[in-house]
TORFI-784854 format. One record per residue: x, y, z of N, C-alpha, C, O in turn. Coordinates in steps of 0.02 Angstrom, whole numbers, padded with zeros to 5 digits, always signed. Atoms other than C-alpha are relative to their C-alpha. Layout:
<nodes>
XYZXYZXYZXYZ;...
</nodes>
This chain:
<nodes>
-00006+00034+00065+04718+06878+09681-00057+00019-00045-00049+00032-00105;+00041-00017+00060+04562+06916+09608-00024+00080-00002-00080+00093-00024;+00002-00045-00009+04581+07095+09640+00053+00040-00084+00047+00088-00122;-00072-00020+00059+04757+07090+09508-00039-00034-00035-00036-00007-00091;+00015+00011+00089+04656+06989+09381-00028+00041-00057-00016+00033-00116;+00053-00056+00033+04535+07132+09320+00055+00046-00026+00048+00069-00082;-00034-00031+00033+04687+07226+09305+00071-00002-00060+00109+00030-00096;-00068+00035+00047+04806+07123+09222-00033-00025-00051-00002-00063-00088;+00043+00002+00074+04672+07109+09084-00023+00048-00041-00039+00048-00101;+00011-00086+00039+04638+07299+09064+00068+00003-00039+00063+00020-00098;-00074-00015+00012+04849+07301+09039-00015-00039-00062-00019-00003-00111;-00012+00049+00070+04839+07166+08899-00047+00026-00060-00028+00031-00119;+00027-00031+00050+04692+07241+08818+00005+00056-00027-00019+00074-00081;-00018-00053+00024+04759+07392+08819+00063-00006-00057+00057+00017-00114;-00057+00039+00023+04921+07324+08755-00025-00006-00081-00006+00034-00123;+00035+00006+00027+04808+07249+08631-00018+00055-00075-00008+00053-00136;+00045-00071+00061+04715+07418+08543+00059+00014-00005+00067+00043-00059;-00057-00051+00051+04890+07477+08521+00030-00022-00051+00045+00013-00099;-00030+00063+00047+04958+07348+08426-00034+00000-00066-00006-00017-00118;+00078+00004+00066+04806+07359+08298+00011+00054-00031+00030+00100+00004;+00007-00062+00038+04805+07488+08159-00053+00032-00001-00105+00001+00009;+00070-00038-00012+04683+07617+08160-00057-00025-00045-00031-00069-00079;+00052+00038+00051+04523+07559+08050+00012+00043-00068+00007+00007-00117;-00007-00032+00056+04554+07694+07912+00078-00050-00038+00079-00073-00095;-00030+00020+00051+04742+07615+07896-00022-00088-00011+00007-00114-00059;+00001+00069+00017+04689+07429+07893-00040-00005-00070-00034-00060-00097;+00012-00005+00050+04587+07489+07731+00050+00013-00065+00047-00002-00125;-00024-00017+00084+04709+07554+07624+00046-00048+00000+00074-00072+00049;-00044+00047+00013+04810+07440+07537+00072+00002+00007+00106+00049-00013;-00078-00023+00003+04988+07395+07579+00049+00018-00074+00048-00021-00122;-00020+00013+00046+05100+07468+07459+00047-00063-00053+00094-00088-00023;-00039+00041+00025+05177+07342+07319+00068+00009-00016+00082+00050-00060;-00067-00006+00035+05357+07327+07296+00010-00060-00050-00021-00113-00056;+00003+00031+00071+05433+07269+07132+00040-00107+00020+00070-00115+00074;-00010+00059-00019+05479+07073+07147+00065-00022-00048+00065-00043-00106;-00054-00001+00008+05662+07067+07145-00002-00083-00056-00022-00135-00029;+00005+00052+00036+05676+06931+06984+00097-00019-00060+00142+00024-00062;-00048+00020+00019+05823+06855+06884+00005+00015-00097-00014-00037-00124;+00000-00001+00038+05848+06924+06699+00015-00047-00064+00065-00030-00095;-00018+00048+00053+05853+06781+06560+00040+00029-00045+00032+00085-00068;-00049-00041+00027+06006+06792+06468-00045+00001-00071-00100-00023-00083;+00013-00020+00065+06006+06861+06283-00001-00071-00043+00044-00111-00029;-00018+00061+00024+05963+06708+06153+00059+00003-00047+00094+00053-00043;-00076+00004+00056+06112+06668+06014-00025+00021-00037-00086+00015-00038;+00011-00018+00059+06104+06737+05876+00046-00026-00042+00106-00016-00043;-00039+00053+00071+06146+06615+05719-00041+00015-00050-00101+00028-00049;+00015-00027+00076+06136+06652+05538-00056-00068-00033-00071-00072-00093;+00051+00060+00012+06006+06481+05541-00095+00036+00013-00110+00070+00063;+00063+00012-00030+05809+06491+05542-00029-00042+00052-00011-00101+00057;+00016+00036-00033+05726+06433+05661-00059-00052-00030-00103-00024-00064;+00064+00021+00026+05598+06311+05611-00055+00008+00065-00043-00016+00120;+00062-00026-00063+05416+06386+05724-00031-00064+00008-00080-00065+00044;+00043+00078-00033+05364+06179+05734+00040-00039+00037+00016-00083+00074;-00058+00049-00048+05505+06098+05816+00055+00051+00056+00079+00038+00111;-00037-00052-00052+05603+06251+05889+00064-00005-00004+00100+00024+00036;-00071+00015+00028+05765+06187+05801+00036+00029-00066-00002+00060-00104;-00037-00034+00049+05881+06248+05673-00047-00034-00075-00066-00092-00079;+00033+00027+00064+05792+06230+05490+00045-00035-00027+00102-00015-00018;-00032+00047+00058+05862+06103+05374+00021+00023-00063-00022+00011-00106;-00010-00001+00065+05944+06156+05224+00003-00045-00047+00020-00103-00037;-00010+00052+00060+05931+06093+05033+00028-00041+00009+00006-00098+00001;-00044+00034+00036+06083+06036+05032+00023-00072+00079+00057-00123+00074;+00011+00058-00055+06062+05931+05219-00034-00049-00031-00009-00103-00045;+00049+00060+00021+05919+05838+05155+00017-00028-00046+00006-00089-00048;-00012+00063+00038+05985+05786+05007+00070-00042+00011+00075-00098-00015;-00037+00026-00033+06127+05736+05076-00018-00049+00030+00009-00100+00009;+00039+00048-00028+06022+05630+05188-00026-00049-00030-00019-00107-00011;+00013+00047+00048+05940+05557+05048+00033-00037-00063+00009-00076-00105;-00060+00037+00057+06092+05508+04937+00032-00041+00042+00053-00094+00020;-00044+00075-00045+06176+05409+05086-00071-00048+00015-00050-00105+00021;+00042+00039+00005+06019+05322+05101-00044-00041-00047-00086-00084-00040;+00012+00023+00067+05989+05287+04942+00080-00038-00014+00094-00095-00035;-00070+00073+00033+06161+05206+04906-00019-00065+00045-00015-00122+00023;+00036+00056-00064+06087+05097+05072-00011-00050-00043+00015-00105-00052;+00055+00039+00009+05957+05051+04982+00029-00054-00071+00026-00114-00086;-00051+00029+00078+06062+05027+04805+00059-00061+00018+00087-00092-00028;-00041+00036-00026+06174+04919+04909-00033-00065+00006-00038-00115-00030;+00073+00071+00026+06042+04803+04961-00025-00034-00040-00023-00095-00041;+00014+00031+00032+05966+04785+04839+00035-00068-00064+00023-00121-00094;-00063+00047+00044+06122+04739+04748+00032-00060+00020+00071-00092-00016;-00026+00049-00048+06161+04612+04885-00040-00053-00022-00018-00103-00051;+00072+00044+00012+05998+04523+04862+00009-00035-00077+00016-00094-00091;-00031+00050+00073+06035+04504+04666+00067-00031-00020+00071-00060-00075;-00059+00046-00036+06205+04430+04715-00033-00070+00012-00009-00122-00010;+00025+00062-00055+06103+04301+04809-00045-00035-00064-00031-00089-00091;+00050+00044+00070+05964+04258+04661+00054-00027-00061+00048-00082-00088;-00056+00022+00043+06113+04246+04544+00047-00057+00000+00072-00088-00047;-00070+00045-00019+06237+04138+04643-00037-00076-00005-00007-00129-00007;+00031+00066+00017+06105+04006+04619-00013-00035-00050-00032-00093-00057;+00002+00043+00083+06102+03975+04447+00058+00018-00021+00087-00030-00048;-00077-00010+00031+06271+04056+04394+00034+00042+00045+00026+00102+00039;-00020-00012-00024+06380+04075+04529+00071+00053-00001+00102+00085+00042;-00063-00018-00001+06523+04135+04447-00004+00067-00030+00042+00106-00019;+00023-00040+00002+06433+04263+04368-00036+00063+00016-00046+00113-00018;+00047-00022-00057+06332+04332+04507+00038+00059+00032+00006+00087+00076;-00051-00055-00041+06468+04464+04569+00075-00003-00040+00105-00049-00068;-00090+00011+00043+06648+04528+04497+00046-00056+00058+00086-00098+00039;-00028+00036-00040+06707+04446+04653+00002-00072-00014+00052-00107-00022;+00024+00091-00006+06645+04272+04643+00036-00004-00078+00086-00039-00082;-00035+00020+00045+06698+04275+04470+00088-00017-00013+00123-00046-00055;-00092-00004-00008+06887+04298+04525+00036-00080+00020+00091-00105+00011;-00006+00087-00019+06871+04108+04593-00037-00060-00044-00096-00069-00061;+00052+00096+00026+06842+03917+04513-00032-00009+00066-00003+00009+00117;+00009+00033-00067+06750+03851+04648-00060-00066-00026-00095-00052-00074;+00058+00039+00004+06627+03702+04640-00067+00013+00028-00084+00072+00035;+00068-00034-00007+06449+03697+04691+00003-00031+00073+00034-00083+00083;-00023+00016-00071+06445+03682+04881+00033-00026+00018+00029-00082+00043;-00074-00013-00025+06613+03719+04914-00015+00020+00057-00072+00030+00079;+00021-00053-00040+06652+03803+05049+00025+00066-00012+00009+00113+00024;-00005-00060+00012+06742+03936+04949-00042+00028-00031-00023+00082-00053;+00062-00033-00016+06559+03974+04916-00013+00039+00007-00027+00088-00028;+00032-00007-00040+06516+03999+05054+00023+00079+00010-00007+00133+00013;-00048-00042-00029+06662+04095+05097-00021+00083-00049-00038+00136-00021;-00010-00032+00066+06655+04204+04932-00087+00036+00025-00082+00094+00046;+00039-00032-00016+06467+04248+04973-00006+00029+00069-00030+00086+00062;-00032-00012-00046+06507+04272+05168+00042+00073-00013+00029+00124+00018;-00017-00077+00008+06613+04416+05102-00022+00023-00033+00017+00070-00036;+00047-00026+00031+06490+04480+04985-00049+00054+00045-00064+00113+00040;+00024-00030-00053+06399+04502+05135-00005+00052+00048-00053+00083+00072;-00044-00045-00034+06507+04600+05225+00036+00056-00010+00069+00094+00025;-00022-00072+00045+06548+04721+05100-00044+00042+00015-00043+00100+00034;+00065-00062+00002+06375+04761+05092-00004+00024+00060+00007+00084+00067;+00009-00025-00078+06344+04767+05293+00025+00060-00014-00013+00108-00025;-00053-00070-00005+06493+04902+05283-00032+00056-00024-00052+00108+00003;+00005-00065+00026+06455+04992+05153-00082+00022+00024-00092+00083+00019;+00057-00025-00011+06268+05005+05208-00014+00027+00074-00063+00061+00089;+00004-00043-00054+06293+05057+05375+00054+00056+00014+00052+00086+00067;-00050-00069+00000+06434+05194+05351-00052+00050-00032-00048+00109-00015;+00021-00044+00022+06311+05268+05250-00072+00035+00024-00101+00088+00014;+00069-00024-00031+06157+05254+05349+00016+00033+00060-00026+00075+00075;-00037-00032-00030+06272+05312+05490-00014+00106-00020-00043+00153+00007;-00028-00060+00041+06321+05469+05380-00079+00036+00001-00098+00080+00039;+00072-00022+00002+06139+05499+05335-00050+00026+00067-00088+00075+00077;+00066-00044-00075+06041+05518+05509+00039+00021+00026+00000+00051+00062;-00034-00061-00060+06171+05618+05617+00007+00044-00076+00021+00101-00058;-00012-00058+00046+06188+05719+05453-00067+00040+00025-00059+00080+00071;+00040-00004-00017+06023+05756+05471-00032+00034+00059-00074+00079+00059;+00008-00033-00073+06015+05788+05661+00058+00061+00038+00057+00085+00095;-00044-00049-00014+06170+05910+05651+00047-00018+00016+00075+00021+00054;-00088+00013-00042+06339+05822+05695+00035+00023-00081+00032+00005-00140;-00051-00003+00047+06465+05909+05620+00066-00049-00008+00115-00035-00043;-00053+00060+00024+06578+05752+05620+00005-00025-00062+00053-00050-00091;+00013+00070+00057+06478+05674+05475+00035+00036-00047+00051+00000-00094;-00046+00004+00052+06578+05767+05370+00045-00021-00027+00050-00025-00088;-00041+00045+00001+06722+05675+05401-00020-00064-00009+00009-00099-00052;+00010+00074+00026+06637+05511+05407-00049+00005-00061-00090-00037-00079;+00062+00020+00103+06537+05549+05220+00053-00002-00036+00046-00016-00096;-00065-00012+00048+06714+05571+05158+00006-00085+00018-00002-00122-00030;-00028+00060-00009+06759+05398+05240-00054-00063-00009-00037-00121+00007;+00030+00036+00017+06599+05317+05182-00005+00013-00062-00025-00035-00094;-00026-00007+00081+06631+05387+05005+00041-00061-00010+00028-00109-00046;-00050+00049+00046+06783+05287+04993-00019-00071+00030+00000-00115-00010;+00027+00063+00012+06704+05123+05073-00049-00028-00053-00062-00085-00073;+00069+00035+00049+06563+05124+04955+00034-00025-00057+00002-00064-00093;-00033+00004+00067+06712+05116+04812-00014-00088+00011-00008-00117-00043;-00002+00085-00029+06689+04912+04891-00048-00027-00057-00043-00083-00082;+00043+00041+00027+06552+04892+04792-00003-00014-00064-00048-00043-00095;-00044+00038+00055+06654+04868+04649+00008-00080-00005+00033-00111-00052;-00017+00078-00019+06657+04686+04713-00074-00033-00008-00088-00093-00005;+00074+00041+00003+06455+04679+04690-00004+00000-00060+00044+00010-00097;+00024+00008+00078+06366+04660+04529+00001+00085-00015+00019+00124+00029;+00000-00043+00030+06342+04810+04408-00062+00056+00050-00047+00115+00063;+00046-00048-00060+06180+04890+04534+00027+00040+00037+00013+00098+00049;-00054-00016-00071+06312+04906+04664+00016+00055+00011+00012+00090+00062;-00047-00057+00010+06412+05037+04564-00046+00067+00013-00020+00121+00025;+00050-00061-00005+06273+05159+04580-00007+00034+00065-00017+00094+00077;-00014-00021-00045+06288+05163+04733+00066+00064+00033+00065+00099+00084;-00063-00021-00025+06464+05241+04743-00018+00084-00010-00008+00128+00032;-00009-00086+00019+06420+05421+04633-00054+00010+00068-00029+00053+00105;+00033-00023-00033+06275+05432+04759+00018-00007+00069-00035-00006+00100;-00027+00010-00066+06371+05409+04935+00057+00067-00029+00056+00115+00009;-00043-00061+00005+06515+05542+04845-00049+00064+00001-00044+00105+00047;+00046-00066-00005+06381+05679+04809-00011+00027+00071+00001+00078+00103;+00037-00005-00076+06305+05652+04964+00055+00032+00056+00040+00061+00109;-00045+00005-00063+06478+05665+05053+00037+00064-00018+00066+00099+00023;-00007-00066+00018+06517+05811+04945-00057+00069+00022-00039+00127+00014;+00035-00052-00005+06361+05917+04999+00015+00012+00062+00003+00067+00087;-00015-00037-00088+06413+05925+05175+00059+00021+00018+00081+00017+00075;-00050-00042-00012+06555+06017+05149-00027+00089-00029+00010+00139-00028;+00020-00065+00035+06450+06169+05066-00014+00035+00052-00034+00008+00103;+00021-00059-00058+06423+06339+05170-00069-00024+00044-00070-00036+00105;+00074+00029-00042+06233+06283+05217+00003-00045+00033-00024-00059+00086;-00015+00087-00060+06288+06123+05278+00041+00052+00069+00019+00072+00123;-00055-00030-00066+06428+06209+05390-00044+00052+00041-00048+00046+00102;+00030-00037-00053+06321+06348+05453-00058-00057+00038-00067-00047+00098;+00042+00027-00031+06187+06211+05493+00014-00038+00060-00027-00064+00098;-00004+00052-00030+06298+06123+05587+00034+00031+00066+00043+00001+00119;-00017-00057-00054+06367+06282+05694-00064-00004+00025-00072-00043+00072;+00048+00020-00051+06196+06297+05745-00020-00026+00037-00050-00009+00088;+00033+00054-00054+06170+06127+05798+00040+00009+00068+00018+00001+00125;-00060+00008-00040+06328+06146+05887-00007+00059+00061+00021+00059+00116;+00018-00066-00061+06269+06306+05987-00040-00014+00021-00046+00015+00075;+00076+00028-00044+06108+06228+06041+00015-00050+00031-00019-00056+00082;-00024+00055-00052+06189+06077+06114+00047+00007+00019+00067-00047+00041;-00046-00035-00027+06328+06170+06169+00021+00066+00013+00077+00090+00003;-00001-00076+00004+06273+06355+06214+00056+00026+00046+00074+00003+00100;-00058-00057-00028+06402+06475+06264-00009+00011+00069-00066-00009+00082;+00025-00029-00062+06398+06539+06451-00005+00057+00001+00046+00090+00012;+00021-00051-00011+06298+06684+06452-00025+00038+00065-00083+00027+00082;+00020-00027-00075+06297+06799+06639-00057+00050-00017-00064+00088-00065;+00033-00044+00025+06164+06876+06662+00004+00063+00058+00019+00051+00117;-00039-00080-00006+06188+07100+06698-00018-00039+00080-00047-00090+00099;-00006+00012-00080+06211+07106+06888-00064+00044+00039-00087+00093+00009;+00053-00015-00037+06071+07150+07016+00006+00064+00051+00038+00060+00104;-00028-00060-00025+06075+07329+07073-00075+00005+00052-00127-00028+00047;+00067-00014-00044+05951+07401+07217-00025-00056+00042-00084-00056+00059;-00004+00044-00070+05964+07258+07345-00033+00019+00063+00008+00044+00103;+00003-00013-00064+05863+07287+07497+00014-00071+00045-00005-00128+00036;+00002+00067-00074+05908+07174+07657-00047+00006+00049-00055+00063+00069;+00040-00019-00048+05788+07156+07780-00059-00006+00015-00054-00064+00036;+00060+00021+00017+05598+07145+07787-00010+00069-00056+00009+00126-00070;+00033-00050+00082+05515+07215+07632-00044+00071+00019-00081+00078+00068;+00017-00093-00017+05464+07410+07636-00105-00031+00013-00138+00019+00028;+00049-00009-00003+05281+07343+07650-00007-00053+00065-00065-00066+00082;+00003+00047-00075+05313+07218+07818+00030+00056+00048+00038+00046+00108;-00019-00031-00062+05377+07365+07896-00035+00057+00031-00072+00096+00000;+00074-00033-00025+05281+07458+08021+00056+00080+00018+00035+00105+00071;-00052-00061-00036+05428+07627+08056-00037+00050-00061-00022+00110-00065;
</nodes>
């Protein structure tokens, strides 16, 4: 037994030095192969700028003011609501074309009623348009359809005082600019960025299987 150990340790060390690369090749470096990677497809190409601070389609003229004419009838609405309200307290019947359409006494409840829908005109018409206004804004091409259908609610405010009406040319403008070319291309854009196309990307030629040309020792 301890005759085979001396030699069954020469065998392993011999074993050993062969296994090992010579000292010249453990210097040179293994060669690099290229690191098989996945090509990012091509980006879209849309007739929009990009804006270089947000990384989103630029805003045209005729978006923003758009934006700011349905928000401005908002505000023209309101405000017109509010002088409804200071009015109906000293001359009720005067205070709105509406209210004028009724006798009523002084806390009635066709009032109540009569200001109650005053109310509710405005709600409407002030949120179809503030509606209309921020997705205009953020690119839904729907709002075109609903600036057309908050056009003709704002006609409601025929039922407020004389403020009211001001509101109406500035909800039509507004509902008219987002049918213009700049609007529509702005809104293709949006529409390709939150709904890009499926782009493959070219196919992967030069496949090796196997261990990599620099794990192999042949």
């Amino acid at each position: 037994m301890s005759v085979d150990q001396p030699v069954e340790a020469k065998a392993a060390r011999r074993l050993l030095d062969e296994r090992q690369p010579p000292p010249e090749a453990a210097l040179e470096p293994a060669p690099e192969a290229p690191i098989a990677t996945v090509v990012a497809p091509p980006p879209l190409v849309i007739g929009v700028p990009i804006n270089p601070r947000t990384g989103e389609p630029r805003r045209p003229f005729v978006i923003v003011a758009a934006g700011v004419l349905c928000w401005l009838a908002v505000a023209i609405t309101a405000a017109s609501v509010l002088w409804v309200y200071w009015d109906a307290v000293s001359r009720f019947a005067e205070a709105s074309w509406l209210m004028g359409q009724f006798v009523t006494e002084k806390g009635s409840l066709e009032r109540v009623l009569l200001a109650v829908a005053v109310t509710v005109v405005a709600i409407i018409i002030g949120t179809a348009n503030a509606i209309v206004g921020w997705y205009a804004l953020t690119g839904y091409r729907w709002t075109r359809i609903a600036g057309l259908i908050s056009a003709v609610l704002t006609v409601g405010a025929l039922v407020l005082n004389q403020l009211g009406w001001y509101a109406i040319p500035a909800a039509v403008i507004g509902a008219a600019l987002l049918w213009l070319p700049q609007a529509k291309n702005f809104f293709i854009a949006w529409t390709a960025r939150r709904h890009p196309q499926q782009v493959f990307a070219p196919p992967t030629v030069d496949v090796s299987y196997g261990p990599l040309p620099r794990y192999r020792t042949d």
